[in-house]
N, C-alpha and C positions, 0 to 999 in steps of 0.2 A: 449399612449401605456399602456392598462391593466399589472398589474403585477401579475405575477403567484405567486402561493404558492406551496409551499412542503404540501401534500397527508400528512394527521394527521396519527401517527402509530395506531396500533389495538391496542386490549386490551392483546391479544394472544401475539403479538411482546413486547410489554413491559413487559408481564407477565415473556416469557425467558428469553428476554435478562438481566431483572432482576436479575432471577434465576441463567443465568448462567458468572453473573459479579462475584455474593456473593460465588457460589460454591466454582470457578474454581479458584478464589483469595484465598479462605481458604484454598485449596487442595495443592495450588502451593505452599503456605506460609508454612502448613507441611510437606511439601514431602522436599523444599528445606532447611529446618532448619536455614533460614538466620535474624539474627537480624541487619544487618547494615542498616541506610536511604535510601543509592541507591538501593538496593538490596531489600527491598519493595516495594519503589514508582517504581522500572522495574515491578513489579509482579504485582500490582495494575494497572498498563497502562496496561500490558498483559493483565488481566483480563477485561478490559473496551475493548477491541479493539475484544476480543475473544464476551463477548457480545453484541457488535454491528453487529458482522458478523450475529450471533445469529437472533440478531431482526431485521437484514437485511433479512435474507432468509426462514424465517417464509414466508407461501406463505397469501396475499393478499385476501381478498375475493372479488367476480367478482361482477359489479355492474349490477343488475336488472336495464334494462332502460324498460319499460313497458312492462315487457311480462306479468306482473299479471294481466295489463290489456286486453292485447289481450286474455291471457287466458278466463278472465272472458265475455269478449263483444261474443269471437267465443260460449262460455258454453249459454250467456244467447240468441243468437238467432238463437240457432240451429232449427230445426223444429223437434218438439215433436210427436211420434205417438203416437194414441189414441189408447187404447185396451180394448176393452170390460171385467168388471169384470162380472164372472158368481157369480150368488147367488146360493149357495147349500143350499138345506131345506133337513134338517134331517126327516124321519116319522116315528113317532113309529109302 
């Protein structure tokens, strides 16, 4: 039995949920003025849980399964018409 993997995150999803681990922990840490141990590591798990929702719903981008190819096979056997260039002569 093959074993499946977990779909690697984007660059986009790591980018906020980054962003908003480091914010949302600084914001929380001033707003609530709290120096005790529990009273950080609560704010710091908030902050992780608040950024994974984050880089949870960041949307995904959609996998191309060949359409650049069909693109390109239907572009390259289209049937081309011919059209006569006119040559214009200027005379003085």
């Amino acid at each position: 039995m093959p074993r499946q993997t977990a779909p690697r995150p984007t660059v986009a999803q790591l980018a906020y949920g980054s962003c908003t681990v480091i914010l949302s922990t600084l914001a929380m840490l001033l707003l609530s003025q709290t120096s005790s141990g529990p009273g950080v590591a609560l704010i710091a798990l908030a902050g992780l849980v608040l950024g994974l929702l984050v880089a949870l719903t960041v949307p995904r981008p959609k996998p191309s399964r060949g359409t650049s190819q069909v693109v390109a096979s239907s572009v390259a056997t289209a049937p081309r018409e011919r059209v006569p260039v006119r040559a214009s002569v200027q005379q003085d």
